[in-house]
C-alpha positions as CSV (number, residue, x, y, z in Angstrom):
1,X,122.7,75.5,85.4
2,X,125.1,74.6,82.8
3,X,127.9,76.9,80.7
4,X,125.4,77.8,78.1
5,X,122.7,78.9,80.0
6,X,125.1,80.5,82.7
7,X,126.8,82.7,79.8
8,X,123.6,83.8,77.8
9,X,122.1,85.4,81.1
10,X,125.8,86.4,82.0
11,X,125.5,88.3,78.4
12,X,121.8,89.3,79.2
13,X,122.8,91.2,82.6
14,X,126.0,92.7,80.8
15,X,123.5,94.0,78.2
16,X,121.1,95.5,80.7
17,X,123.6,97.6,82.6
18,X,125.1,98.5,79.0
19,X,128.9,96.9,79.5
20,X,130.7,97.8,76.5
21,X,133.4,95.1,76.5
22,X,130.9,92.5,77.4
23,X,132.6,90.2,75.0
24,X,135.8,90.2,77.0
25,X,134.1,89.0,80.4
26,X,132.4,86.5,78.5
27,X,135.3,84.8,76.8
28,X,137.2,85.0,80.0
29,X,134.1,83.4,82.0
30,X,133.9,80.6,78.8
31,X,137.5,79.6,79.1
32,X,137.3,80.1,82.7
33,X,134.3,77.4,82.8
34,X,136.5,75.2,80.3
35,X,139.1,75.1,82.2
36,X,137.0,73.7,85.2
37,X,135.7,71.7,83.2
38,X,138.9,69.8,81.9
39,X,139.7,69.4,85.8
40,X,137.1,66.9,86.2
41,X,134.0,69.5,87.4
42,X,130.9,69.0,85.7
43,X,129.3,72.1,83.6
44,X,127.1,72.8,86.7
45,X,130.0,72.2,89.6
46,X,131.8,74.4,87.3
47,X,129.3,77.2,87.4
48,X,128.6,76.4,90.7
49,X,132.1,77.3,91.4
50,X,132.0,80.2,90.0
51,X,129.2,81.9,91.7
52,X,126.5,82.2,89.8
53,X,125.0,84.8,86.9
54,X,124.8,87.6,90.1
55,X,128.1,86.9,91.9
56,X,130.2,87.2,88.7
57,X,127.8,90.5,87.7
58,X,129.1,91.9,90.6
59,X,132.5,91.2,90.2
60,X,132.6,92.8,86.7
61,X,130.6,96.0,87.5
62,X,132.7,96.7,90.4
63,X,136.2,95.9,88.2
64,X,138.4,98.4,87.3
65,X,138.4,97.6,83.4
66,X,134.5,97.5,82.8
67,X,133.8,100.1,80.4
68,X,130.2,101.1,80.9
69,X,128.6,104.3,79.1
70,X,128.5,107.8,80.9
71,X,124.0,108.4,80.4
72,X,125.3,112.2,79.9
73,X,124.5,113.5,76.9
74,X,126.0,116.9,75.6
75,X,123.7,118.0,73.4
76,X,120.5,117.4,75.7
77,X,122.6,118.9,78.6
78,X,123.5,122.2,76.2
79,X,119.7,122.2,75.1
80,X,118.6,122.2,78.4
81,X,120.9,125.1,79.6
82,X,119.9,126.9,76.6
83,X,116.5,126.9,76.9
84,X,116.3,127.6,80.5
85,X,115.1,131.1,80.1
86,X,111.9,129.7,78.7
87,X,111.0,127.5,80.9
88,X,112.6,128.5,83.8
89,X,110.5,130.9,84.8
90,X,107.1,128.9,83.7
91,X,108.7,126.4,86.0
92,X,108.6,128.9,89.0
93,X,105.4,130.4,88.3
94,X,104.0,126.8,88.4
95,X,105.8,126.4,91.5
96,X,104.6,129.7,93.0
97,X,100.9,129.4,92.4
98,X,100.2,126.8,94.9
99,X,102.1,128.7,97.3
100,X,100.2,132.2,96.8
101,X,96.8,130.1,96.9
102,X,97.9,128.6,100.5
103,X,98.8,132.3,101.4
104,X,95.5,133.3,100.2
105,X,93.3,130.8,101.7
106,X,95.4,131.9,105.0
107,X,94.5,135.8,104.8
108,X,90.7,134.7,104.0
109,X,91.0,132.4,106.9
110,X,92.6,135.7,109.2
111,X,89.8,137.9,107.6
112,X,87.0,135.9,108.7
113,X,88.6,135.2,112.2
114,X,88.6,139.3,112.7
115,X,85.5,139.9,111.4
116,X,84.2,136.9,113.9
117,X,85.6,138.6,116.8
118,X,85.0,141.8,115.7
119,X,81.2,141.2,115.3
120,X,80.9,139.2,118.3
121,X,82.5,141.9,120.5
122,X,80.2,144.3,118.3
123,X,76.7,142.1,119.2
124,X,77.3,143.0,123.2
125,X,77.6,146.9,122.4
126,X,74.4,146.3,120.4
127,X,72.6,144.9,123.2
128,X,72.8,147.7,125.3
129,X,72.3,150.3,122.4
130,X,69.6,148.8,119.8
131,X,68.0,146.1,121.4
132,X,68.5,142.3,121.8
133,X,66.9,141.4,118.3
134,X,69.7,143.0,116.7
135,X,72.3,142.1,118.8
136,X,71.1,137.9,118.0
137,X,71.0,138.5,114.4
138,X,75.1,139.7,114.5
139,X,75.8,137.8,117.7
140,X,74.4,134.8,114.6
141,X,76.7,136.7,112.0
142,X,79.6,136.4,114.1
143,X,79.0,133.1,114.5
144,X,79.2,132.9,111.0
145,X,82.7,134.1,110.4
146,X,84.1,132.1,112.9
147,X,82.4,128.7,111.4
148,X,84.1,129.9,107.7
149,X,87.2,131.1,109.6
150,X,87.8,127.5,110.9
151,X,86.7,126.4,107.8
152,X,89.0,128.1,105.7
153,X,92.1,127.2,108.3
154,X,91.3,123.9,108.2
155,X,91.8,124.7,104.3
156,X,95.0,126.1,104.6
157,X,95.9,123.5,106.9
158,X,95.5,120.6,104.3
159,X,96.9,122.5,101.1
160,X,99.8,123.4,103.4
161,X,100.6,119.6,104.2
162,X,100.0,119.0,100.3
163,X,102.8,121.1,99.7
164,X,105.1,119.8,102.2
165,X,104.8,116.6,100.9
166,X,105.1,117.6,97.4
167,X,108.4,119.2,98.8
168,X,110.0,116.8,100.3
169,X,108.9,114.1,97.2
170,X,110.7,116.5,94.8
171,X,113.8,116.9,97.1
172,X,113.8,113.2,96.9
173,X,113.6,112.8,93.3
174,X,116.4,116.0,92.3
175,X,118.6,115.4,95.4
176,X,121.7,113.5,93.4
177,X,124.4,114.3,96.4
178,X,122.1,112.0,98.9
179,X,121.8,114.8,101.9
């Protein structure tokens, strides 16, 4: 790689991480390379010397004197803040609906399991007191609300591990302190 091509992609990666005095690194890097040069290195022994396009990258980012923008900006953070009360609470209804569906899916779920039981209990009293016809048809009933009842856990079981993993993908995405 010689100078020029060394100090346009030096200026291309300065550019992409938004270095303000980008100017400054590259005339240092240019004289820098000169000088090398005038000490009998080639262009590319002089580059080579130097690193390379991503050694030198690193050494300016992590430099004291690089001046690169702060991506804060006041007016979409004050925007933000002001509007919370709007969506704020759309935000947790959102949020919530899932969450009262899981709980609902579970009480359906508990419903049928009860009313399984209940009428499966309720098809032995039958037997002895009505007759063994009726006691088939809600011993079949029971049987019933026991297949929706697992049904309707395996349900809850699956929205439940949807959430989760929602969960845990948004306390990936928002969690800035890296806990």
């Amino acid at each position: 790689m010689d100078k020029q091509v060394f100090l346009k992609d030096l200026q291309k990666q300065l550019k992409k991480f938004g270095v303000n005095n980008a100017s400054d690194y590259l005339d240092y890097y240019s004289e820098y390379l000169d000088d090398l040069i005038e000490n009998g290195s080639t262009e590319e022994e002089a580059v080579q010397k130097v690193g390379g396009v991503k050694k030198v990258l690193i050494e300016i980012i992590s430099d004291n004197d690089v001046e690169i923008p702060q991506t804060s900006d006041r007016l979409k953070s004050a925007l933000l803040i002001v509007s919370l009360p709007v969506w704020g609470p759309l935000l947790f209804a959102l949020y919530l609906i899932p969450i009262l569906l899981i709980v609902a899916v579970l009480l359906i779920a508990l419903s049928f399991g009860i009313a399984g039981v209940w009428t499966l209990v309720g098809s032995f009293i039958v037997t002895f007191k009505i007759g063994v016809l009726s006691a088939g048809l809600q011993f079949g009933i029971s049987l019933v609300f026991i297949g929706l009842a697992i049904l309707s856990e395996q349900l809850f079981a699956g929205m439940s591990q949807k959430l989760f993993s929602f969960n845990k993908y948004l306390f990936k995405k928002f969690n800035v302190r890296g806990i």
